[in-house]
N, C-alpha and C positions, 0 to 999 in steps of 0.2 A: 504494500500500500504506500502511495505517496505521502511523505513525510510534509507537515504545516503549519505553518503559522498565520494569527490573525494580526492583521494590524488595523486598526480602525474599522474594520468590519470587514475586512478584506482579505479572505485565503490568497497566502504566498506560500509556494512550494519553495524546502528546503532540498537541493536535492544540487548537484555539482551535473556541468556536460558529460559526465563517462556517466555518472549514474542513472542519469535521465535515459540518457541514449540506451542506455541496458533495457532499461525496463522498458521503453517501448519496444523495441526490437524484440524483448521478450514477447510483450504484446501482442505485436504484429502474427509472430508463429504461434502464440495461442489462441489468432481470430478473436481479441479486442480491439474495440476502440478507443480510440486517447483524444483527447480534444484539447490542445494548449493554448493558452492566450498569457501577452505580454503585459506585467504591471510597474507600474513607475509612480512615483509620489503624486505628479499630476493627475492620472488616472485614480488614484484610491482616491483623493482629494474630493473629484470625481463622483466616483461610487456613494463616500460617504452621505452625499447630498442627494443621491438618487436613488433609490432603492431597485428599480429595472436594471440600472446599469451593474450594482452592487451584486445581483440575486443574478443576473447575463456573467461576471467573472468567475461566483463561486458555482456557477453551474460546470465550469470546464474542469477536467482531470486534473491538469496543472496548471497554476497560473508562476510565470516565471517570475524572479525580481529583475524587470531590464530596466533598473536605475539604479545608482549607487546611494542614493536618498534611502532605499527600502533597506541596504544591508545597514545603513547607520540606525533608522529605527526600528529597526530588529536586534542591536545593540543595546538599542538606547533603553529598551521594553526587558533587557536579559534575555533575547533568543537569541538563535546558535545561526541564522543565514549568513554566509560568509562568504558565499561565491554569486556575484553576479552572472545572471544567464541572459544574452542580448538574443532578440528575437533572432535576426539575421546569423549571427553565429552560429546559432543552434541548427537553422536550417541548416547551413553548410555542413554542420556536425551528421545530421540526417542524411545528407547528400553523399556524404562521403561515405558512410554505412551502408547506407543502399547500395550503392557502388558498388562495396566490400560482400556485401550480400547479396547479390542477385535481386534486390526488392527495385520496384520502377517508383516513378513518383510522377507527380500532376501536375499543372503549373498551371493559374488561375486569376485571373485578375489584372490589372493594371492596362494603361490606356495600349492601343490596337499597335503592334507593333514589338512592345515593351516586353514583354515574356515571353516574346518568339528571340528577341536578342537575349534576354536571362538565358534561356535555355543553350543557346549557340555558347557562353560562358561558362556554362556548368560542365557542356561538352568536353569546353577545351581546359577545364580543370580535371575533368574524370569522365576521360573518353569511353570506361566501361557503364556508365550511367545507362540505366532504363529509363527512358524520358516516353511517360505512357499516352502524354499530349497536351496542349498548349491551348488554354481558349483565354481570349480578352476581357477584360470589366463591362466592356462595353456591349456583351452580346443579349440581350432581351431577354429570349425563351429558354424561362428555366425549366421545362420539364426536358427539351432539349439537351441542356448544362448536365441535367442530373444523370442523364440515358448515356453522352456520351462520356461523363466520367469514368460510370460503372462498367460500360463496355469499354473500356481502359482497360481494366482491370489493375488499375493503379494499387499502389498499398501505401501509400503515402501522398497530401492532398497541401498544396500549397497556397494557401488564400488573400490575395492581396486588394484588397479595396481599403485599407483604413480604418480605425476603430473608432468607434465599437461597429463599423457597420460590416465588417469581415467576421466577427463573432457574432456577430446575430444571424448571418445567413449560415452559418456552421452549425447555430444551436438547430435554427430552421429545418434544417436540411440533412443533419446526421443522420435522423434514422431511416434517411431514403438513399442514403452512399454507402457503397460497398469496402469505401477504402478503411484502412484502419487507423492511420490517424493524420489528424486534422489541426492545421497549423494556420492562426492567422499571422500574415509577417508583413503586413504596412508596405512601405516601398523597399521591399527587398528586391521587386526585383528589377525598380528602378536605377539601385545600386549596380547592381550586376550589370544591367543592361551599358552602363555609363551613363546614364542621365543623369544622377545624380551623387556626386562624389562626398565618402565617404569623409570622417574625422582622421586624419594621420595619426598612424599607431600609437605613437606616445601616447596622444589624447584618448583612446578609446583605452589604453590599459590602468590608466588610473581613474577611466570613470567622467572624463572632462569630455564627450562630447557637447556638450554641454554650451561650455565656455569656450570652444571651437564654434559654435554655431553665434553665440553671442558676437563673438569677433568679426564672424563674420555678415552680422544682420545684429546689430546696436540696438536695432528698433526691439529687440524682443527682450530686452529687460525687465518688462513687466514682469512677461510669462517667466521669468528666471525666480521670483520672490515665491512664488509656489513653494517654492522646497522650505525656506526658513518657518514657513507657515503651515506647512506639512508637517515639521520636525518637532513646532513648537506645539501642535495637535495632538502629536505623540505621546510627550509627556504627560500633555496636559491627561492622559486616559491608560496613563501606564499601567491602572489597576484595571 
């Protein structure tokens, strides 16, 4: 069973990249389903104010910490989260497993174009990839979406519209896909594609994309005060 903690009303899974990737892979060959979605102080912030959004996170299997804001107040609270899991990493982490295993995967979402180039990247990282098929964000007929995933026969489903509205069509939509586990990941694969460039390493390993993004669009200072206000939330309910 996936390991948890609550922060403000909000399951965040304690669980490190090897140990996650285990257990779905276990998963996968014992025909379950996994449903992950990504959490950041912004988002709990979020939830706590919303209850649909709040009751749409702890509905999924795992919800990751992709902020370094949740491993401080999971600190700050006395829990043991220590390892940040970033949406996009993880995927790749999936990517490369599949790879290793024979399992194929699905590529979903993002404007018309955009995950036909993700995909030609994931190629040319791990040319033994099962790539089980490509459709856009922008295609309409979902009973269509749902027929030609399943006749994929994909086992890993990659979701890219944006949150929460990539987990809403997950929660929607699970118990009519065949695949086994379900991944919302924002603009991953935006990234991939090249459109849009990532934080340079330094900054993603201490957790500063952040203040890479800051730097480079000033105007979002606002959205940056979240966290101090997030962290001071934390305390304030540490019981």
């Amino acid at each position: 069973m996936p390991k948890k903690e609550t922060i403000l009303g909000v399951d965040v899974s304690n669980e490190t990249y090897d140990s996650l990737v285990k257990q779905l892979f276990h998963y996968i060959n014992e025909g379950k389903q996994s449903f992950i979605v990504a959490v950041n102080p912004e988002k709990i912030m979020k939830a706590k104010a919303d209850d649909h959004l709040r009751e749409l996170i702890n509905s999924a299997d795992y919800q990751i910490p992709d902020g370094v804001g949740v491993l401080i107040a999971s600190k700050l609270k006395g829990g043991d989260i220590r390892d940040r899991i970033t949406g996009i990493d993880l995927m790749m982490e999936l990517v490369k497993e599949a790879a290793n295993q024979g399992k194929s995967i699905f590529l979903y979402g993002a404007k018309p174009g955009v995950a036909d180039k993700a995909m030609e990247e994931l190629l040319r990282q791990f040319p033994n990839l099962k790539i089980a098929g490509v459709i856009h964000g922008y295609k309409k007929e979902q009973i269509e979406i749902i027929e030609e995933i399943n006749n994929s026969q994909a086992d890993i489903l990659f979701v890219a519209m944006g949150s929460p509205r990539q987990e809403e069509w997950i929660r929607e939509n699970r118990s009519k896909l065949n695949v086994k586990v379900l991944q919302g990941v924002g603009g991953s694969f935006d990234v991939l594609s090249g459109s849009i460039k990532r934080a340079p390493a330094g900054f993603r390993k201490f957790g500063l994309e952040w203040l890479y993004r800051l730097i480079l669009e000033p105007s979002r200072w606002k959205r940056q005060l979240a966290l101090p206000k997030f962290l001071i939330m934390v305390l304030k309910n540490k019981k």
